[in-house]
N, C-alpha and C positions, 0 to 999 in steps of 0.2 A: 638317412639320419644317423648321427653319432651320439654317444655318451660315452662318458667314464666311466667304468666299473666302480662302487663304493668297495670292493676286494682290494684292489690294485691300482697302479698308475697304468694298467691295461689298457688302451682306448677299446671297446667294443661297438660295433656296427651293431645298429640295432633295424629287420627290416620287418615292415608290419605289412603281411597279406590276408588280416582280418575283411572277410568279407569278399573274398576274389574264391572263385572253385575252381578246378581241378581245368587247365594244367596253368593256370596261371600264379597260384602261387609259386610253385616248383619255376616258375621261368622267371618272376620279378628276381628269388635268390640269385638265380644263377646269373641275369645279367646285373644285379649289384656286386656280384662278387667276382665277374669274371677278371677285374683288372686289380684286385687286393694279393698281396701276399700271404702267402702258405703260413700259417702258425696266427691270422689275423682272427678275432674273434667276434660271431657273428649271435647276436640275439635275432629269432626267426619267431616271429607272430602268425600263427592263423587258425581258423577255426573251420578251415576245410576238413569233413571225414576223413576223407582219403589223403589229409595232409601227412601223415607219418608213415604212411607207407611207401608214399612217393621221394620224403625226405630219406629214408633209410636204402630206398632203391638208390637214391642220386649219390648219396654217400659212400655205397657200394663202389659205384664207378666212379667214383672222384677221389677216391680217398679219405673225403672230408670224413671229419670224425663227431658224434651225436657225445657229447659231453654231460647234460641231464634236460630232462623235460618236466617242466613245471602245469598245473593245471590253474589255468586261472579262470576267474570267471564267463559267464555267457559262454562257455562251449572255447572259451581260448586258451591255446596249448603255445608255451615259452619254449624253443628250443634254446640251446645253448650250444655254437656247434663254430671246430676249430678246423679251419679251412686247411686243404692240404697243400700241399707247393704244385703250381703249375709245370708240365710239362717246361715249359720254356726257361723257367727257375729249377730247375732240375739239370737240365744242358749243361756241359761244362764249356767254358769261356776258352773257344778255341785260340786266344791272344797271351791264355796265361800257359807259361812254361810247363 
């Protein structure tokens, strides 16, 4: 799913793993996001326990960056979180001079 930000003319990704445990949230993020670019921003739903710890481990090794975490209701925690540049968006373009 997509939305606008009402902040900005941002687009943000918005992905809700309300209701999925542990390791399934952490894997729906990563395969919606694995083909997004670096700096894309991602609204992350869930109300897994162990959802922020596995969020912040993931971020660890990816780069990605936890931007704020809102509390909402029924046990649902908002992340706000800004994707890093992939490895392959990193590479330089071995065709430019």
């Amino acid at each position: 799913m997509t939305e606008l930000s009402n902040q900005s003319d941002t687009e943000v990704h918005q992905i809700d793993a309300v209701g999925l445990v542990c390791p399934l949230p952490i894997l729906r993020l990563k395969k919606r996001t694995r083909d997004l670019p670096g700096g894309t921003q991602i609204e992350f739903l869930t109300d897994d326990p162990s959802g922020r710890k596995d969020l912040e481990t993931l971020c660890e090794l990816t780069g990605h960056r936890i931007e704020s975490i809102r509390e909402e209701g029924a046990g649902v925690i908002r992340y706000r979180i800004c994707l890093a540049c992939s490895p392959r968006e990193r590479q330089p373009n071995p065709q430019s001079p």
